[in-house]
PAVOTOR-52968 format. One line per field, with one value per atom (N, C-alpha, C): y, z, x; residue in one letter; residue number from 1. Coordinates in Angstrom, 1 decimal. Last residue first. Layout:
N
py <- Y; ...
pz <- Z; ...
px <- X; ...
residu <- a; ...
num <- NUM; ...
***
This chain:
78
py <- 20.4; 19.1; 18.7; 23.1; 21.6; 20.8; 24.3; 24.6; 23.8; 23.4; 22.8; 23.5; 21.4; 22.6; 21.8; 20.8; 20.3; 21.5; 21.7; 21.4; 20.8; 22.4; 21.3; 21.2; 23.9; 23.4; 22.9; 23.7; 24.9; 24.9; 21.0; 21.5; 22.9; 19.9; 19.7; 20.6; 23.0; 21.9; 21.7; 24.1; 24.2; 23.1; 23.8; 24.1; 24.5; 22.4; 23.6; 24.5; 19.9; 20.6; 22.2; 19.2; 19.4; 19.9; 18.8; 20.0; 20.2; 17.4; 18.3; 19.3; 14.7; 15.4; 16.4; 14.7; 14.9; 15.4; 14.2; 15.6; 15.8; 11.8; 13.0; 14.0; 10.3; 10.3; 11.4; 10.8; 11.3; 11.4; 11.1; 10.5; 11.3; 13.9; 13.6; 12.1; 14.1; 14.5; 13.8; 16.4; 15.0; 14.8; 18.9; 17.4; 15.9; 20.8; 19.9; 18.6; 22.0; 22.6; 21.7; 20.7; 22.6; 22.4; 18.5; 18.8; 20.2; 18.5; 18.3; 18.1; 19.5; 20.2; 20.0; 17.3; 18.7; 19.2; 15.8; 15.0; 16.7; 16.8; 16.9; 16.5; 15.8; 17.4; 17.5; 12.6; 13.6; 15.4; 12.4; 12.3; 13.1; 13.5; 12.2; 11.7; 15.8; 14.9; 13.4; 17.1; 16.7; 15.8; 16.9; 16.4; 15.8; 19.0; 17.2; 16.5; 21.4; 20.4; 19.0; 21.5; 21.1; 20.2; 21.4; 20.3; 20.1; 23.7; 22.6; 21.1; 26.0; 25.2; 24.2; 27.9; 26.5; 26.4; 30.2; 30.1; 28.5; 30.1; 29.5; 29.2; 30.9; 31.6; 31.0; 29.0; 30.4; 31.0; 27.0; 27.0; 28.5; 28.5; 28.3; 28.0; 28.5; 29.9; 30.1; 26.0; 27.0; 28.3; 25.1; 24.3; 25.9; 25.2; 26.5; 26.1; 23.7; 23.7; 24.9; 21.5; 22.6; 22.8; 18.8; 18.4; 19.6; 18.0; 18.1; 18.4; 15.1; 16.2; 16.7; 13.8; 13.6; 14.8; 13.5; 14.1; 14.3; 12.9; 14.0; 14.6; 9.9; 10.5; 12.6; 9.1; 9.3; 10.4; 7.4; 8.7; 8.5; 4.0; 5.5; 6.0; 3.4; 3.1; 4.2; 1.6; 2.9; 2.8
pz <- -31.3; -32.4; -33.6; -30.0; -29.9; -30.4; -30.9; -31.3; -31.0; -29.4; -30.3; -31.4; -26.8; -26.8; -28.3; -25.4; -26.0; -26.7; -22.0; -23.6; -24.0; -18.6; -18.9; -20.9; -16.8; -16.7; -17.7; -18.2; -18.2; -17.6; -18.3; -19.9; -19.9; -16.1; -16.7; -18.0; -14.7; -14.7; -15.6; -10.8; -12.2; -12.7; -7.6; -8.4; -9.4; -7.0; -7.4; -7.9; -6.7; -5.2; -5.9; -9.2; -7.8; -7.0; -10.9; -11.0; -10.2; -9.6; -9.4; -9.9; -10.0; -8.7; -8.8; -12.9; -12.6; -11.0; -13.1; -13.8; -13.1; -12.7; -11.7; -12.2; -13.7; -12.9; -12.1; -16.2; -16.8; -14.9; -15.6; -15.8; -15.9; -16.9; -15.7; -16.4; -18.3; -18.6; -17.7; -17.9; -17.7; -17.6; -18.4; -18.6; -18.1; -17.6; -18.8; -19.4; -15.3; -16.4; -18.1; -14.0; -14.0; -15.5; -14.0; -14.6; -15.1; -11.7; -13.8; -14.6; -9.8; -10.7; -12.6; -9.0; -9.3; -10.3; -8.1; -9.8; -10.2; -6.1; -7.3; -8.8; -4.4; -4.9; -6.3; -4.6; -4.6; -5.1; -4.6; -5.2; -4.2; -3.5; -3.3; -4.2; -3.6; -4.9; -4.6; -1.2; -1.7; -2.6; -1.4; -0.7; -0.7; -3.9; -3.9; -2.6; -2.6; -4.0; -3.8; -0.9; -0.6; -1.5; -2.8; -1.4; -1.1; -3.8; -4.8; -3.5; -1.8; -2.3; -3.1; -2.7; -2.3; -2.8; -3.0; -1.9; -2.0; -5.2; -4.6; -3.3; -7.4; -6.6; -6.0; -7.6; -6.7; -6.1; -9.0; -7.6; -6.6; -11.3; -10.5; -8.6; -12.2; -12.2; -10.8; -11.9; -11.4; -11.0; -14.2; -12.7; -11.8; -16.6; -15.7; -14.3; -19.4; -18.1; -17.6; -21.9; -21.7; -20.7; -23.1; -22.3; -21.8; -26.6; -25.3; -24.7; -29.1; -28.3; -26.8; -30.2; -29.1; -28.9; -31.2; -32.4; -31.5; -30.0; -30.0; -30.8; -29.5; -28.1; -29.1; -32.6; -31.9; -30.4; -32.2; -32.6; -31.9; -33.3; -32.0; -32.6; -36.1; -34.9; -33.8; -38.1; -37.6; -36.3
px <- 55.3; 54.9; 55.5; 55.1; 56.3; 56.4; 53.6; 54.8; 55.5; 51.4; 51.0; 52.6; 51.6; 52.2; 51.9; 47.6; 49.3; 50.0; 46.8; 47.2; 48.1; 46.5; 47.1; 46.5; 44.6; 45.6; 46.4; 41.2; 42.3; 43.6; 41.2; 41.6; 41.9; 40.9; 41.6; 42.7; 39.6; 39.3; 40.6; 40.2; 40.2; 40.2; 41.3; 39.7; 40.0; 43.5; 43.8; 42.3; 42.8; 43.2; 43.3; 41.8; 40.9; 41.2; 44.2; 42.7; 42.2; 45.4; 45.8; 44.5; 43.7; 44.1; 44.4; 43.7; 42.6; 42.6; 46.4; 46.0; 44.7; 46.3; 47.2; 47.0; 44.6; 44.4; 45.3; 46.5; 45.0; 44.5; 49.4; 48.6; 47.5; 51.7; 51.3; 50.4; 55.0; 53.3; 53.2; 57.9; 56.9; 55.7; 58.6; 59.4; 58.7; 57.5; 57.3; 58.1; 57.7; 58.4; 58.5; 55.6; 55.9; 56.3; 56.6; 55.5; 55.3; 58.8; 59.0; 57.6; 57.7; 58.5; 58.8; 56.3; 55.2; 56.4; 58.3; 57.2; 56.8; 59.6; 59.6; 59.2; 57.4; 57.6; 58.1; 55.7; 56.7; 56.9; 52.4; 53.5; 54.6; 49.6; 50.5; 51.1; 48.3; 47.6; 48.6; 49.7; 47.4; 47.2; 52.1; 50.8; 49.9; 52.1; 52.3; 52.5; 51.4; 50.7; 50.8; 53.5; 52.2; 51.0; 55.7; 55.2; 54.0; 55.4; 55.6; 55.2; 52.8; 54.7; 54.0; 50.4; 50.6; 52.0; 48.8; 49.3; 49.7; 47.1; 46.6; 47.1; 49.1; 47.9; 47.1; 50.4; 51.4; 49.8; 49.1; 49.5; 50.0; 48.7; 47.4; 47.8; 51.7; 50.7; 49.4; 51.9; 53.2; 52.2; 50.3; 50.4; 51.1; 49.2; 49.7; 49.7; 50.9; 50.3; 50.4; 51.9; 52.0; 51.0; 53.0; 51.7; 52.2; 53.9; 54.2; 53.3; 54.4; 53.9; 53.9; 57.5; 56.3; 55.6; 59.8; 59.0; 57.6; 61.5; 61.7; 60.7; 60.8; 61.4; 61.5; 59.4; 60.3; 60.2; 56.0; 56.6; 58.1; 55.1; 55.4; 55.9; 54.1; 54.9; 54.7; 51.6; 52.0; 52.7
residu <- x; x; x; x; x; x; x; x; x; x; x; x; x; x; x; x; x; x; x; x; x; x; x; x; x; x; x; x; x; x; x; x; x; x; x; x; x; x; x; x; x; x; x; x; x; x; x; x; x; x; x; x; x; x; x; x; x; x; x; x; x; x; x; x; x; x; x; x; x; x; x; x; x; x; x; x; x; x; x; x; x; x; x; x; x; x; x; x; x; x; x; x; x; x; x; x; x; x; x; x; x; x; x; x; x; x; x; x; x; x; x; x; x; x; x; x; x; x; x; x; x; x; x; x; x; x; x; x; x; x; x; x; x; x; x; x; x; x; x; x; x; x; x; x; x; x; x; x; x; x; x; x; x; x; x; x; x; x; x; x; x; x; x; x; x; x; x; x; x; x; x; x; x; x; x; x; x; x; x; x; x; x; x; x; x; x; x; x; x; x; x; x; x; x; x; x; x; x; x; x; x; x; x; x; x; x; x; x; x; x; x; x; x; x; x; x; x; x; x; x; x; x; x; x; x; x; x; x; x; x; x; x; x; x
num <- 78; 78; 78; 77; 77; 77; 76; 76; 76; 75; 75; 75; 74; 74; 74; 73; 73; 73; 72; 72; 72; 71; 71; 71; 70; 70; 70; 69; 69; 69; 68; 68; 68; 67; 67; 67; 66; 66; 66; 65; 65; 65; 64; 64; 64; 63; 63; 63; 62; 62; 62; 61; 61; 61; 60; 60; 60; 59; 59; 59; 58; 58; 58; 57; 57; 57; 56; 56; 56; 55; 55; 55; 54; 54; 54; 53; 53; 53; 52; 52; 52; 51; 51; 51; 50; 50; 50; 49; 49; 49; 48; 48; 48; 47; 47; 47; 46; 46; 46; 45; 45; 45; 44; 44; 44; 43; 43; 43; 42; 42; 42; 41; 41; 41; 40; 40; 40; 39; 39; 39; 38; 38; 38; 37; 37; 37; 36; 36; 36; 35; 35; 35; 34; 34; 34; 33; 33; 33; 32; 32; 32; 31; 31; 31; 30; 30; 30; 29; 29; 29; 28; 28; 28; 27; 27; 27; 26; 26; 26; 25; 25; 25; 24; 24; 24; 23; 23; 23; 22; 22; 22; 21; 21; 21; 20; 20; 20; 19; 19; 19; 18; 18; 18; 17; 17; 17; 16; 16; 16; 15; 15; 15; 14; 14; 14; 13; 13; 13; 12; 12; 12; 11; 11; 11; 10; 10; 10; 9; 9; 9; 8; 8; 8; 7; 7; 7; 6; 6; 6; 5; 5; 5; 4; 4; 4; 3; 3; 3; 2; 2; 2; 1; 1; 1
***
């Protein structure tokens, strides 16, 4: 059994954007705390990049939520 094609991948749907606004925090700050670049936060926002199991688990903490209310799979994307 091979990898999936680049189009046929699941995608990794999030309320990063959501939890952050309300949390009073820029795209900077976030990625600050969790030590990345800003723009990594962005293409997570918008899904263009699934994070590590260990970056997801940072961003849950600076944001107090757990994984699994951040972060599914877009089950329309599949």
């Amino acid at each position: 059994m091979g990898r999936k094609p680049k189009s046929e991948e699941e995608r990794v749907a999030n309320r990063i954007e959501e939890l952050r606004t309300l949390s009073g925090l820029s795209r900077q700050e976030l990625a600050e705390q969790v030590g990345v670049h800003y723009q990594t936060i962005g293409y997570i926002e918008r899904g263009e990049y699934s994070p590590s199991l260990v970056l997801a688990l940072r961003i849950a903490s600076v944001l107090g939520a757990k994984v699994e209310e951040i972060f599914w799979l877009d089950e329309e994307q599949a």
